[in-house]
KOLGU-734006 format. One record per residue (C-alpha): residue number from 1; residue in one letter; x, y, z. Coordinates in Angstrom, 1 decimal. Layout:
<keba NUM,A,<X,Y,Z>>;
...
% end
This chain:
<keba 1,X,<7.7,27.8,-23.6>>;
<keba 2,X,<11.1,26.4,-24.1>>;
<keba 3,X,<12.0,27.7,-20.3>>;
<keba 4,X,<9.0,25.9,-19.2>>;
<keba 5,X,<9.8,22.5,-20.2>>;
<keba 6,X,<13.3,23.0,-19.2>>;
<keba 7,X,<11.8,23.9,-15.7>>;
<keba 8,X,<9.5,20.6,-15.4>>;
<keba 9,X,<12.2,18.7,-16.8>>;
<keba 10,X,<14.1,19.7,-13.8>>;
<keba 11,X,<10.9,19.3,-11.1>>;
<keba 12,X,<10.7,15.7,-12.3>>;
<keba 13,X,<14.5,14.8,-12.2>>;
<keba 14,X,<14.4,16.2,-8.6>>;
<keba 15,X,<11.3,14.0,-8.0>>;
<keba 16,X,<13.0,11.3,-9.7>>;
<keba 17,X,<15.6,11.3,-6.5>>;
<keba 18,X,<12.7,10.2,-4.4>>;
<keba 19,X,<13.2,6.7,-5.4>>;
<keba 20,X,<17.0,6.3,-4.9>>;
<keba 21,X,<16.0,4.1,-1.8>>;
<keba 22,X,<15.2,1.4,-3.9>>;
<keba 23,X,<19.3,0.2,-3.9>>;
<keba 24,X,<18.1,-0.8,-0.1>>;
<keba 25,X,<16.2,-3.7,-2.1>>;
<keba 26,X,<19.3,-4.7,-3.3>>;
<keba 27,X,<21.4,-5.4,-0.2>>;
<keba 28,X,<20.5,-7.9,2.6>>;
<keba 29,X,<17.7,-6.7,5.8>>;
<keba 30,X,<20.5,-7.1,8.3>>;
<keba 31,X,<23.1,-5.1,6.3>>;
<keba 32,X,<20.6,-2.4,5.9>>;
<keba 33,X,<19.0,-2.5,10.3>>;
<keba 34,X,<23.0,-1.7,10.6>>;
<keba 35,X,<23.0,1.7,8.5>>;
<keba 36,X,<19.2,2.5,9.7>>;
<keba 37,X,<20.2,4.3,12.7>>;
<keba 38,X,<23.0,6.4,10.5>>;
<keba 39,X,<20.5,7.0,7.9>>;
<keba 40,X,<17.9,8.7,10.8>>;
<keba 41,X,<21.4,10.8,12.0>>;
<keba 42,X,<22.2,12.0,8.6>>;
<keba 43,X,<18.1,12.9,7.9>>;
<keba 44,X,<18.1,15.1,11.4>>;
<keba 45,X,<21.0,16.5,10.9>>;
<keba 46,X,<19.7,17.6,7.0>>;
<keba 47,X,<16.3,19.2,8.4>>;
<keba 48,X,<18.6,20.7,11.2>>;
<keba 49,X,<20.5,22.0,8.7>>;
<keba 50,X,<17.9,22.9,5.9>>;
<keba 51,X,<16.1,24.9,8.2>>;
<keba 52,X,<18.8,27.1,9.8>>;
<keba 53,X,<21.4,27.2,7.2>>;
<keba 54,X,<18.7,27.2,3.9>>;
<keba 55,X,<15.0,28.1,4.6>>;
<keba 56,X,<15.6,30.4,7.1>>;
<keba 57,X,<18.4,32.6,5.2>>;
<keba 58,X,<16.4,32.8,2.4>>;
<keba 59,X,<13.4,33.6,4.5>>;
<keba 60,X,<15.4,36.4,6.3>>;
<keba 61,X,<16.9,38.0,3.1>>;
<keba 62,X,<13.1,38.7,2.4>>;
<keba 63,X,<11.5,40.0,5.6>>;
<keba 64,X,<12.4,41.4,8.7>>;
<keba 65,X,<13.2,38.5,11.7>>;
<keba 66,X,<10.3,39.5,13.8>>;
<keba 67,X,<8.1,38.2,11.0>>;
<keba 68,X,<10.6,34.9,9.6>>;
<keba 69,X,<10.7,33.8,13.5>>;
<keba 70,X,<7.0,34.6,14.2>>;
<keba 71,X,<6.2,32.4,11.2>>;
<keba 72,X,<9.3,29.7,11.9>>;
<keba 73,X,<6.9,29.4,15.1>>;
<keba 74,X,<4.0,28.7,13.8>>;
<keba 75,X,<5.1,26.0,11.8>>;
<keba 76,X,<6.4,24.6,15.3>>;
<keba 77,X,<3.3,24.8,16.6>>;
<keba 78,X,<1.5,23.4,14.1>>;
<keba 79,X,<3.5,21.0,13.5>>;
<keba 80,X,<3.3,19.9,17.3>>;
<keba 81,X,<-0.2,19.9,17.5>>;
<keba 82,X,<-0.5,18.0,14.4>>;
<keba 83,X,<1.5,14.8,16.0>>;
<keba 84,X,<-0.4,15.1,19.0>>;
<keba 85,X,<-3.5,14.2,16.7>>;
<keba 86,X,<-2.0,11.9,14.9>>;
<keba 87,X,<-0.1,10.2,17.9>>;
<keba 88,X,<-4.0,9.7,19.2>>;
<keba 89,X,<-5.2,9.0,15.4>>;
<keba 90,X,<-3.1,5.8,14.7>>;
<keba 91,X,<-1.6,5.0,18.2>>;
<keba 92,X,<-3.6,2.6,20.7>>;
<keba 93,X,<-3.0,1.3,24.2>>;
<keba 94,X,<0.5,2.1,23.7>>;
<keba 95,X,<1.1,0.5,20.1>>;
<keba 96,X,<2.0,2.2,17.1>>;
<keba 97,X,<2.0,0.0,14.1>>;
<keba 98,X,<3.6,3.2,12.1>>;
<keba 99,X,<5.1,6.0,14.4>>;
<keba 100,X,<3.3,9.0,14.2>>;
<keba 101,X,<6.4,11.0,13.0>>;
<keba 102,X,<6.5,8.9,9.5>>;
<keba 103,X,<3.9,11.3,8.5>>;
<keba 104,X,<4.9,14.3,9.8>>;
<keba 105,X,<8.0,13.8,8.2>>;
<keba 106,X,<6.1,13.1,5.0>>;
<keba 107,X,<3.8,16.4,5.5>>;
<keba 108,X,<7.0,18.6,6.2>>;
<keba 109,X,<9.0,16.5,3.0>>;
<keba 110,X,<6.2,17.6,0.9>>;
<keba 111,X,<6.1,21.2,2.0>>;
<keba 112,X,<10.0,21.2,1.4>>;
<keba 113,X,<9.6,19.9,-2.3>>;
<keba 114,X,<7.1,22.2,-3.1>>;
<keba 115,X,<9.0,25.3,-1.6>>;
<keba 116,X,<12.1,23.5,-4.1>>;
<keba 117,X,<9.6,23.7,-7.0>>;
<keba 118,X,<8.8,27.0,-6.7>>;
<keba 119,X,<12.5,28.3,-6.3>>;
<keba 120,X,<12.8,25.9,-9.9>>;
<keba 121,X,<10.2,27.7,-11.5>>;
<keba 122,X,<10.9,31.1,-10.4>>;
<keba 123,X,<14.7,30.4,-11.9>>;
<keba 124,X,<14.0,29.0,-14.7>>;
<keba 125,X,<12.2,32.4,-16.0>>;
<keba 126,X,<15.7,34.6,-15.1>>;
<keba 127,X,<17.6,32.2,-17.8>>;
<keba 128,X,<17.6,28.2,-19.0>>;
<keba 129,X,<21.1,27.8,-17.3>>;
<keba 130,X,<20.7,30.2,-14.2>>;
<keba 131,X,<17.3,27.5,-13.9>>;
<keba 132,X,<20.1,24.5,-14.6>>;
<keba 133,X,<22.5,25.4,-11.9>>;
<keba 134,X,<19.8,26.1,-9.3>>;
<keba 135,X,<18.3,22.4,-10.0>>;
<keba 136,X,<21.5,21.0,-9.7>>;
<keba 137,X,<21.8,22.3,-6.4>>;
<keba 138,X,<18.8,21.1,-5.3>>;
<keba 139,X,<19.6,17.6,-6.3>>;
<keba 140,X,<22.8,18.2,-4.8>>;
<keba 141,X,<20.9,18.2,-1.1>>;
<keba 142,X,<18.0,16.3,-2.3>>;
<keba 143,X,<20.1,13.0,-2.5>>;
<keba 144,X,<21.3,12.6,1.3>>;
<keba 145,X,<18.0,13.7,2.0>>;
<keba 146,X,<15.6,11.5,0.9>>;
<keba 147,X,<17.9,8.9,1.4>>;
<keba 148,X,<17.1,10.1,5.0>>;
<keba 149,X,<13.4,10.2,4.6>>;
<keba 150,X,<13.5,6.4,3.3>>;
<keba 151,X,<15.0,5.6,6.0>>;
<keba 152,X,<12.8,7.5,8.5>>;
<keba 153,X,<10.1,6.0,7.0>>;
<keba 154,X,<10.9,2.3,6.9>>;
<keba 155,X,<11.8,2.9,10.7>>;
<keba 156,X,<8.6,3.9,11.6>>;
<keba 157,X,<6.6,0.6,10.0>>;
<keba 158,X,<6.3,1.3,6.7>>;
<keba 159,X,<7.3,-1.5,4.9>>;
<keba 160,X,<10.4,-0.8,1.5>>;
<keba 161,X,<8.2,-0.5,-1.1>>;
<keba 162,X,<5.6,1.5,0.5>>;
<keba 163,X,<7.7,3.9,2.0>>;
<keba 164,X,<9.5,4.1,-2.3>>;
<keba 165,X,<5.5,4.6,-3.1>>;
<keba 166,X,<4.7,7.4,-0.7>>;
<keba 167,X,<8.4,9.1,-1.0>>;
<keba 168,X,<8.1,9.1,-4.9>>;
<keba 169,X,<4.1,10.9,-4.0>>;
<keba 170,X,<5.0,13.2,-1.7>>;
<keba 171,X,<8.2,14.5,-4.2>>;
<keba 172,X,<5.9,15.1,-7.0>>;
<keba 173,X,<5.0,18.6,-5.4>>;
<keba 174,X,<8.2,19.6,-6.3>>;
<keba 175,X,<6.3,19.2,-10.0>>;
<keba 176,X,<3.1,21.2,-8.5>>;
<keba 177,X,<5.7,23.9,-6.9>>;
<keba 178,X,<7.4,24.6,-10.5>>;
<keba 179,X,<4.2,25.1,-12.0>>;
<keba 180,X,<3.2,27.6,-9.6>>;
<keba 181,X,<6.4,29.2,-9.4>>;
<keba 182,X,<7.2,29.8,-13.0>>;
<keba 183,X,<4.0,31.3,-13.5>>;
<keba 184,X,<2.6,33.2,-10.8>>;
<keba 185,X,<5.9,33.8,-9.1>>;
<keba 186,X,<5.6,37.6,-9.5>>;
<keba 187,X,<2.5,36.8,-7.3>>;
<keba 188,X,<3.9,34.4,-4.3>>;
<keba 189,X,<6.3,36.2,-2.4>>;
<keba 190,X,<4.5,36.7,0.4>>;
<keba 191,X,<3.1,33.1,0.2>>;
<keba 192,X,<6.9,31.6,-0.1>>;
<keba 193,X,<8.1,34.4,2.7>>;
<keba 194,X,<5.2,32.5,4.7>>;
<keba 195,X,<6.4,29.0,3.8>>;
<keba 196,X,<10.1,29.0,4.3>>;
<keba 197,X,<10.4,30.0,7.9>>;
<keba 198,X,<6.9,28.1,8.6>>;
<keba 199,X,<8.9,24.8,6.8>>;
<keba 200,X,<11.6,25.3,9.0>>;
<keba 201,X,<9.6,25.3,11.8>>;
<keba 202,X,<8.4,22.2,11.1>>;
<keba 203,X,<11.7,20.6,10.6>>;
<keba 204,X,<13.1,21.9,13.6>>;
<keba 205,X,<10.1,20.1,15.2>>;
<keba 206,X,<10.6,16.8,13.7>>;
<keba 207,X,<14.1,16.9,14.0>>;
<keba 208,X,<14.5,17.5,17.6>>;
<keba 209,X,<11.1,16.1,19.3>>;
<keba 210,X,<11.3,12.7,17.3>>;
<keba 211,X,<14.5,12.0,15.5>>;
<keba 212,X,<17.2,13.0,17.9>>;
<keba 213,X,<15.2,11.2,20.8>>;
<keba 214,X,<15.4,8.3,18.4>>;
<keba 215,X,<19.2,8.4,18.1>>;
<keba 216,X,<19.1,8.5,22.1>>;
<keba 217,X,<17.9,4.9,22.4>>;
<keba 218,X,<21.5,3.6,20.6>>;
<keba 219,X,<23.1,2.2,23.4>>;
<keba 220,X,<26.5,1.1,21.9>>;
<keba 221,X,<28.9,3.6,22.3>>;
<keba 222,X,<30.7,3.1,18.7>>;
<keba 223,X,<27.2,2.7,16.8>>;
<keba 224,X,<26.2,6.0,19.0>>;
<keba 225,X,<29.0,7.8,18.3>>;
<keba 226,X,<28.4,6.9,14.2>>;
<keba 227,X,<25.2,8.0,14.7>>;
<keba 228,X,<26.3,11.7,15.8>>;
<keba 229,X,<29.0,11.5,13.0>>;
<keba 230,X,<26.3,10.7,10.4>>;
<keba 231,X,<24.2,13.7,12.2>>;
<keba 232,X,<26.9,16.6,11.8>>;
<keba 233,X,<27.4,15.1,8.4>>;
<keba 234,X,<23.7,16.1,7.7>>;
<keba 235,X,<24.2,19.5,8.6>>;
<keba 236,X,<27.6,19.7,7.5>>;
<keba 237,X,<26.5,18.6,3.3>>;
<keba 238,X,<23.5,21.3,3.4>>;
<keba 239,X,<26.0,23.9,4.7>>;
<keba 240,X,<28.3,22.9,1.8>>;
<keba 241,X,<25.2,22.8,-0.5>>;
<keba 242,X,<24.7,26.4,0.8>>;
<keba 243,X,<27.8,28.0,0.2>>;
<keba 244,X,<27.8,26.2,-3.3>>;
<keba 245,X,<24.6,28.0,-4.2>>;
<keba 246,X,<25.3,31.1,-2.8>>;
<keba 247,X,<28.2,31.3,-5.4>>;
% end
């Protein structure tokens, strides 16, 4: 019992992260339109990297690549097909008061939490401080990462404090994926073998088809060039995040 509060101790602090957007209240809307656009880099280059240097490890450490790339995609497909409906759903005559990919990027942040739940819970069995250092990890990526999301979402309509509200909702799976993880985690691994690669997927998806595009339309060549910076930075702190938790 003690592991288990230990573990949804963790699943909220993670969840908690969610909401470090809120310091954008604090600073000025012209100050923040400047770092909007590094804040979009740094997010695509985190999804770039969670799926190829994270999910997709983990997923092939599991099963064999025919089935992790089969699955990776899916998740592209699906993930496609569901912003074709919701580019018709809330997109019309041309105008889209809230870009479509706002909640794609919320779908493919929930699935993400919720696979980061379930790696909590299932840790949190082996040992209290093997559970500790794996949460710490998490939070350790989680940071620059919703830090992203905020600012994916405020760029596609939503206004601040909607987009704190939603990004706080959607990080409460995390809670949802401890629960399942710490105890029926003997029972999910071909449902979390399913869900990395198929998360991936998705992230590749949102990075590359709506993100990236986004960075395109910077026309200044120093504000461009920061952009790319804050891009490989993305990738750059997962792959650091990585080797950290693979020792």
């Amino acid at each position: 019992m003690t592991n288990f509060i230990w573990a949804m101790g963790a699943s909220i602090t993670v969840s908690l992260i969610s909401l470090i957007g809120i310091f954008s209240l604090l600073f000025r809307e012209k100050w923040f339109d400047k770092i909007l656009m590094l804040l979009i880099g740094f997010s695509a280059g985190g999804l770039i990297g969670g799926a190829f240097l994270h999910l997709l490890p983990e997923a092939l450490e599991q099963a064999e690549s025919q089935i992790v790339f089969l699955y990776l995609i899916l998740g592209f497909i699906a993930f496609f097909v569901l912003e074709r409906y919701l580019h018709w759903r809330h997109c019309h005559a041309g105008i889209c008061a809230i870009h479509a990919f706002t909640y794609l990027n919320l779908i493919g942040d929930g699935i993400h939490n919720f696979t980061d739940g379930l790696v909590i819970g299932a840790s949190f069995i082996v040992s209290i401080y093997f559970g500790i250092i794996t949460a710490l990890v998490i939070i350790l990526h989680e940071i620059p990462q919703e830090i992203g999301d905020f600012g994916v979402l405020v760029y596609g309509g939503f206004g601040k404090l909607k987009a704190l509200y939603y990004n706080f909702l959607v990080a409460l799976t995390c809670v949802l994926g401890t629960i399942t993880g710490y105890f029926i985690s003997s029972h999910t691994k071909n449902f979390s073998l399913f869900l990395l690669p198929f998360t991936a997927g998705g992230f590749i998806y949102i990075a590359a088809c709506d993100l990236v595009p986004e960075l395109h339309k910077q026309e200044d060549l120093k504000k461009s060039a920061a952009s790319m910076i804050a891009f490989l930075c993305g990738i750059l702190f997962i792959l650091l995040a990585r080797i950290t938790h693979s020792h």
